[in-house]
C-alpha positions in Angstrom: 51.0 -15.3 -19.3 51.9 -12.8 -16.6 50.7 -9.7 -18.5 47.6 -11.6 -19.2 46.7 -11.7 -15.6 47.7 -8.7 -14.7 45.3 -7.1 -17.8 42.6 -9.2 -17.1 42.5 -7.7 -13.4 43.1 -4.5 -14.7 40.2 -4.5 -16.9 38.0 -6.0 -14.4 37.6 -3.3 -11.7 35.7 -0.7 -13.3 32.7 -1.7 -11.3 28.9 -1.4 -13.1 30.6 -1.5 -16.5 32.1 -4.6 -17.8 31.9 -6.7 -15.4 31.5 -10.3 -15.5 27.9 -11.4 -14.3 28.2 -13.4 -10.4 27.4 -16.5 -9.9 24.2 -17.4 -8.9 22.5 -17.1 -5.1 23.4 -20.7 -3.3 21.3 -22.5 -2.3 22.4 -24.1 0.7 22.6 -22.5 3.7 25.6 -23.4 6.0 25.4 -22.1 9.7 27.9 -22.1 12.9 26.9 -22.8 15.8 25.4 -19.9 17.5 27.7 -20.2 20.5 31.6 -20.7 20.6 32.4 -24.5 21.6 36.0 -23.5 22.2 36.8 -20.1 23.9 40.2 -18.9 25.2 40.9 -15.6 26.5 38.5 -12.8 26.5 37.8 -11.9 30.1 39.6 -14.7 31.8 42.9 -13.3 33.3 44.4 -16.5 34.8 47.8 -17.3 34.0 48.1 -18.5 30.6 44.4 -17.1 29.3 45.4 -13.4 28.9 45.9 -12.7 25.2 47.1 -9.6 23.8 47.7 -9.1 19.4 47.1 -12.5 18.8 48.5 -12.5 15.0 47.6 -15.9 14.1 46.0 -19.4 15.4 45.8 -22.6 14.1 43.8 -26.2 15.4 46.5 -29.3 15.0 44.9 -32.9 13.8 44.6 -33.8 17.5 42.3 -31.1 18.5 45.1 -28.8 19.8 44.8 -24.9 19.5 48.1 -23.0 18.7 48.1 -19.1 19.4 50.8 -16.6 18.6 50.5 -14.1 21.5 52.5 -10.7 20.1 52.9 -9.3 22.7 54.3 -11.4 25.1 56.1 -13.1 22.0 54.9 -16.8 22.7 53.0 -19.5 21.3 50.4 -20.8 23.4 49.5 -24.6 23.4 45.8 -25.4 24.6 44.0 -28.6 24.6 40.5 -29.7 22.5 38.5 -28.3 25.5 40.9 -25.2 25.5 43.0 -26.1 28.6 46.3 -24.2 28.7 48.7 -26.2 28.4 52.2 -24.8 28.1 54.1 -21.9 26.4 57.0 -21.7 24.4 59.1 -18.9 22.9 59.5 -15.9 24.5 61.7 -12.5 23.3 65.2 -12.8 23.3 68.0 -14.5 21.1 68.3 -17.8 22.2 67.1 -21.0 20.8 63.2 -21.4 20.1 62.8 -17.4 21.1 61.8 -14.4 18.6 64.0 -11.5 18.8 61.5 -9.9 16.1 57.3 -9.4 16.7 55.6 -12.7 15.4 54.3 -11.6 12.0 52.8 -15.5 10.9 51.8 -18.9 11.4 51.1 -21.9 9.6 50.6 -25.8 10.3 52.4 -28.3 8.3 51.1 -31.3 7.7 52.3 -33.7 10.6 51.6 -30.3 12.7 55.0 -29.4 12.9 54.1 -25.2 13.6 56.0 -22.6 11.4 56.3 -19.1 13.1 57.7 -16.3 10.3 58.7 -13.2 12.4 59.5 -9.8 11.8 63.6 -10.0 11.3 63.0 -12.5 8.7 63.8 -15.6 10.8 61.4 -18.6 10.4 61.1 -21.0 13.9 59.9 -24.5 14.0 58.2 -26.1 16.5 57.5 -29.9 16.2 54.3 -31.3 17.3 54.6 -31.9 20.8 55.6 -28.2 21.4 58.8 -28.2 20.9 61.8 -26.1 19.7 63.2 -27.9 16.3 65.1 -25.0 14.6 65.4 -21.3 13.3 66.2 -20.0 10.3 67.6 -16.7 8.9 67.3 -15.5 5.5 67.8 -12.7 3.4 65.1 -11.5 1.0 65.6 -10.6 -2.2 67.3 -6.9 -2.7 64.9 -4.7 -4.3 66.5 -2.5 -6.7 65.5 0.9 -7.8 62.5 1.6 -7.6 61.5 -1.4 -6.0 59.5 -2.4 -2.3 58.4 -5.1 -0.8 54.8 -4.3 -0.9 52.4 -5.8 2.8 53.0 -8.1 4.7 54.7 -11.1 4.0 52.8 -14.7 3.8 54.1 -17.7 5.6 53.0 -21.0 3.2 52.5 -24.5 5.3 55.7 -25.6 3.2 57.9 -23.0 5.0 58.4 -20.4 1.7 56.8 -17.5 2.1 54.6 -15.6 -0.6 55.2 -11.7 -1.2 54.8 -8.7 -3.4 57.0 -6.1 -4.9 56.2 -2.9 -6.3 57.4 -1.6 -9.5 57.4 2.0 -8.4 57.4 3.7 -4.8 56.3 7.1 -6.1 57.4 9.2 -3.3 61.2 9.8 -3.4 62.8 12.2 -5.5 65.0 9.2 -7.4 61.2 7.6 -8.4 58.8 10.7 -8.8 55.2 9.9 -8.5 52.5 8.5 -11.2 50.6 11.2 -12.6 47.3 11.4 -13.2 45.3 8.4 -14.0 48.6 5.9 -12.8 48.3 5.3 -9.0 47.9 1.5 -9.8 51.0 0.7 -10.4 51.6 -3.1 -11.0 53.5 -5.3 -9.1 54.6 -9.0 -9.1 53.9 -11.5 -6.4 55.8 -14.7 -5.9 56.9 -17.5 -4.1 60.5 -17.0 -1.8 61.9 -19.9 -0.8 64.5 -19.3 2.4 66.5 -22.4 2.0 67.4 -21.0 -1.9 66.6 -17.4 -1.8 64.9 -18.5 -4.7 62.0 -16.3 -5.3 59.3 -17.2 -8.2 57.0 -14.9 -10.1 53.3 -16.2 -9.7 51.5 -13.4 -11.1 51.0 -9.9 -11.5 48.5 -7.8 -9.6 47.4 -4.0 -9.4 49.0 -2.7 -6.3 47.5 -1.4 -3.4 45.4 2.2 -4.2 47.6 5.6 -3.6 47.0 8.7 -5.1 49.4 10.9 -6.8 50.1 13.3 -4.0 50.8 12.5 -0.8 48.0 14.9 1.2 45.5 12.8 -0.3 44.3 9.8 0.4 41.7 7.0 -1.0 38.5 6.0 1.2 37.8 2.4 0.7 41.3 1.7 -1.4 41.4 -1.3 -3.3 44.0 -3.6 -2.5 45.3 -7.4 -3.4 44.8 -10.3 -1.3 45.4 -13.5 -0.7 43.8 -17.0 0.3 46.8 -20.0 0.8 45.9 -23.1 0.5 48.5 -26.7 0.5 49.1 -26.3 -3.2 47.7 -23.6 -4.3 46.9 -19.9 -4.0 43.8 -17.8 -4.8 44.3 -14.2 -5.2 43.1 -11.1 -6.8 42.3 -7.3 -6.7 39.9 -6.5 -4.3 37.9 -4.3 -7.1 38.1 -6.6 -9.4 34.7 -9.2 -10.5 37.3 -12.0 -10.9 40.1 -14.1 -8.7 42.5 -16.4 -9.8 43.9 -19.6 -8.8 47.6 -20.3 -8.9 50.4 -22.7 -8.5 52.7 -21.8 -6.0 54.7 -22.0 -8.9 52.7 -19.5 -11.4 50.8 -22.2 -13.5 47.3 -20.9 -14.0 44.4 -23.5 -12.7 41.7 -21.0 -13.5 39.7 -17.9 -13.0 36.7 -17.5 -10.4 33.9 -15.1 -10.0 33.0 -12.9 -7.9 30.4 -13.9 -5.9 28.8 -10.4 -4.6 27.7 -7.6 -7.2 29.1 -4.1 -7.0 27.6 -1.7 -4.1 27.3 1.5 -4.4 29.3 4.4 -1.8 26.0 6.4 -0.7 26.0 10.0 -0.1 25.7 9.4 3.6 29.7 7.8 3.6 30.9 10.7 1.5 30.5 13.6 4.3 34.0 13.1 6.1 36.2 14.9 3.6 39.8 15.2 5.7 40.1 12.3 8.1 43.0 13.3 10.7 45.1 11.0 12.5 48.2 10.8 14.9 51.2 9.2 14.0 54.8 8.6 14.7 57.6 10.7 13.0 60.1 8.7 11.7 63.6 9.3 13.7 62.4 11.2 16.0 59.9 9.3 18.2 57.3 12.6 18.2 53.9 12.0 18.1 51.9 14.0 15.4 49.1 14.6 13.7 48.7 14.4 9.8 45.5 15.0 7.5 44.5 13.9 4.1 41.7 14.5 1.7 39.6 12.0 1.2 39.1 10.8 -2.4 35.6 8.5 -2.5 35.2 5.9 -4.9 31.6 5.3 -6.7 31.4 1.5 -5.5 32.7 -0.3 -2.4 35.5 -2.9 -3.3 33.7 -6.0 -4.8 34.9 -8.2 -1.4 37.6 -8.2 1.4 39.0 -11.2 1.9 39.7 -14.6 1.1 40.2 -17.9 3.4 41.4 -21.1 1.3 39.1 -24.0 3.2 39.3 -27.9 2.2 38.4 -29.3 -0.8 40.3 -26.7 -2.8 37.3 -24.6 -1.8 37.6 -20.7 -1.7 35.3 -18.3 1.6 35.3 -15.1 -0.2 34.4 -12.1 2.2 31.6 -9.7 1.1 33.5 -6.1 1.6 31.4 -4.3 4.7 29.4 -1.4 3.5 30.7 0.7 6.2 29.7 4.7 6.7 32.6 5.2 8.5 35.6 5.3 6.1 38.4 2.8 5.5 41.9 4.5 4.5 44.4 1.5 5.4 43.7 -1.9 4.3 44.9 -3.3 7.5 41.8 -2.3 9.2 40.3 -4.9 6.9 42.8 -8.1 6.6 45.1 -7.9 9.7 44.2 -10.0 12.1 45.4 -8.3 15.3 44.8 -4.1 13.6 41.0 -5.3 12.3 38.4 -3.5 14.8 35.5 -3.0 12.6 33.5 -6.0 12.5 30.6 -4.9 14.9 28.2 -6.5 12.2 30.2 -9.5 11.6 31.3 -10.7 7.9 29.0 -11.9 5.2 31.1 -14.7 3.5 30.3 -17.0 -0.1 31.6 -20.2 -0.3 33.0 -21.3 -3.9 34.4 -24.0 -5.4 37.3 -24.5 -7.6 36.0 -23.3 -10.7 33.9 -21.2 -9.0 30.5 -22.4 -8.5 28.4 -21.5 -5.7 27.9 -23.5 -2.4 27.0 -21.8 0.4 26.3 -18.5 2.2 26.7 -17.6 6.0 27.6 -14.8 7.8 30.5 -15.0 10.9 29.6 -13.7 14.7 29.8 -10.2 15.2 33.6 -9.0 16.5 34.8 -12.4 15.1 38.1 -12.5 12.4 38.3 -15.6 10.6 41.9 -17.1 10.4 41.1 -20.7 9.9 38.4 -22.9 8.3 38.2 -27.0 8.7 35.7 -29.5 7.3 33.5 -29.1 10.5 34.8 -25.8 12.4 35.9 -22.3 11.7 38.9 -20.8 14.1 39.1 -17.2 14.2 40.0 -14.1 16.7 37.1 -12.4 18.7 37.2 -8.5 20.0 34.4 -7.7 22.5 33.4 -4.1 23.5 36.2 -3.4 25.6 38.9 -4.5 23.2 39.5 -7.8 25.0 40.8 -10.5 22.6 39.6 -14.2 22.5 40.4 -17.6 20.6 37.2 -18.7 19.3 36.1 -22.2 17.5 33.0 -22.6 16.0 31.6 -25.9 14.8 30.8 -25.6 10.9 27.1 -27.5 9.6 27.0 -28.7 6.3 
């Protein structure tokens, strides 16, 4: 079944050929409200309101908003009306604290909050706020030619959904694809800490590369994912088509697209090396490094996807930028993004598919979290600052 998947992807992403035709326009026409009802942070720096990389938030069934503040390492309580409350957490080594940057977060139902941070440790916190445990784990080894591939995905049941690459392609042990071959395939699954059980859910093109390293796609292709309670929609971001899965690989089905392929126009084609400073590995040096630009012929079909209630599916249209993409974190992270200026054009679908509704999200806003009558999300303004935001959701 997994090869299946995998080909049906595959064979889906050569946009303006084959591809499968949308779905229909919807016709209703959902709307948020125009201004925020909840906002926390932004240009209010009173103790407790000053946010900096928020990674993730989440609204509990009592009306409370969680944020994961990076920076300082804390998770930050706030009340329906978005009164500070409390923190908890902290860097360090002790009980309830994160030795590692806070990667994830997720609400489980009973709004026990699940932090996943970057030294794979997993924290709970019950629902009044408090410290209930931590726990380490080891991933599985990846073997020769073998990567964990992203980011890692923190489900509401406490396992944790990832990908691993088949081939690295820049070592001299695993030489790189040639021609034709930079998407290599890769399988994503389900890790469970408690077991260190990991299970195969599907396989998926992995993220765009080219075959020599001075080069460098504009716009790359990439996989992503929406989790829901049970279930998982994901797909290549070039591809007309995303499935739903089991956590535990059984197939519920195969969606559409909802936005038709958009061509790159001549006037996003005229940056051809794109320079940029970075780090040197073991050495702490800043410097700067330069690729060629390779430009596809069509955008990626969308950019995201946000599992909402009702086993329903927001699928992002992928911003026609001018400016070019070359990471996919400037699209999907939630504390990297910076290019929403425009806002997002998002599709609502349901489980097999069908269209239900179209709106588009406020300019500078990232969506982390929909509910039956709001939408949570992170907002940059001009200057960078970073807000909470909740928006009420008509139906």
């Amino acid at each position: 079944m997994m090869p299946f998947l995998l080909a049906t992807l595959l064979a889906s992403t050569a946009c303006g050929t084959d591809a499968a035709p949308a779905p229909q326009d919807a016709s209703a026409s959902w709307r948020l409200t125009e201004e925020p009802t909840v906002v926390i942070g932004g240009a209010d720096e009173r103790e407790g309101y000053l946010l900096h990389w928020v990674t993730g938030a989440t609204r509990l069934g009592d009306g409370r908003i969680v944020v994961a503040n990076e920076s300082t390492s804390e998770l930050k309580y706030y009340d329906p009306e978005g009164t500070h409350l409390f923190d908890t957490g902290g860097e360090g080594g002790g009980p309830g604290e994160f030795a590692g940057s806070l990667q994830r977060l997720a609400r489980m139902p009973g709004d026990t909050v699940l932090v996943l941070s970057s030294l794979s440790q997993i924290t709970r916190f019950g629902p009044d706020g408090r410290y209930a445990s931590s726990n380490r784990y080891n991933l599985p080894p990846s073997g020769h030619c073998r990567v964990i591939e992203g980011r890692q995905r923190l489900v509401p049941d406490g396992s944790i959904v990832l990908g691993y690459g088949i081939f690295i392609g820049r070592s001299a042990e695993c030489p790189p694809p040639g021609p034709g071959e930079a998407r290599q395939p890769m399988v994503v699954g389900r890790f469970v800490p408690a077991t260190e059980h990991f299970d195969t859910i599907a396989w998926l093109p992995a993220f765009e590369r080219t075959s020599d390293s001075e080069t460098m796609h504009a716009y790359p292709r990439n996989r992503v994912y929406g989790i829901g309670y049970d279930r998982i929609y994901l797909g290549d971001t070039g591809s007309d088509s995303i499935l739903a899965m089991s956590f535990s690989g059984e197939h519920f089905g195969t969606l559409p697209v909802p936005f038709e392929p958009a061509p790159v126009p001549a006037d996003a084609r005229e940056e051809l090396v794109r320079e940029m400073e970075a780090t040197q590995s073991g050495t702490g040096q800043r410097m700067t490094m330069s690729w060629t630009l390779v430009y596809p012929d069509y955008y990626p079909r969308y950019a995201r996807l946000v599992a909402a209630p009702e086993d329903r599916v927001w699928v992002m249209a992928y911003p026609l930028w001018k400016e070019p993409v070359v990471f996919a974190d400037e699209v999907i992270h939630p504390r990297i993004h910076h290019r929403l200026d425009g806002g997002a054009l998002w599709k609502v679908v349901d489980r097999d598919g069908s269209p239900i509704a179209e709106l588009r999200t406020p300019p500078g806003f990232f969506l982390l979290e929909v509910g039956d009558d709001y939408v949570l999300g992170i907002h940059k303004d001009e200057f960078g600052r970073e807000s909470v935001r909740l928006h009420g959701l008509m139906r």
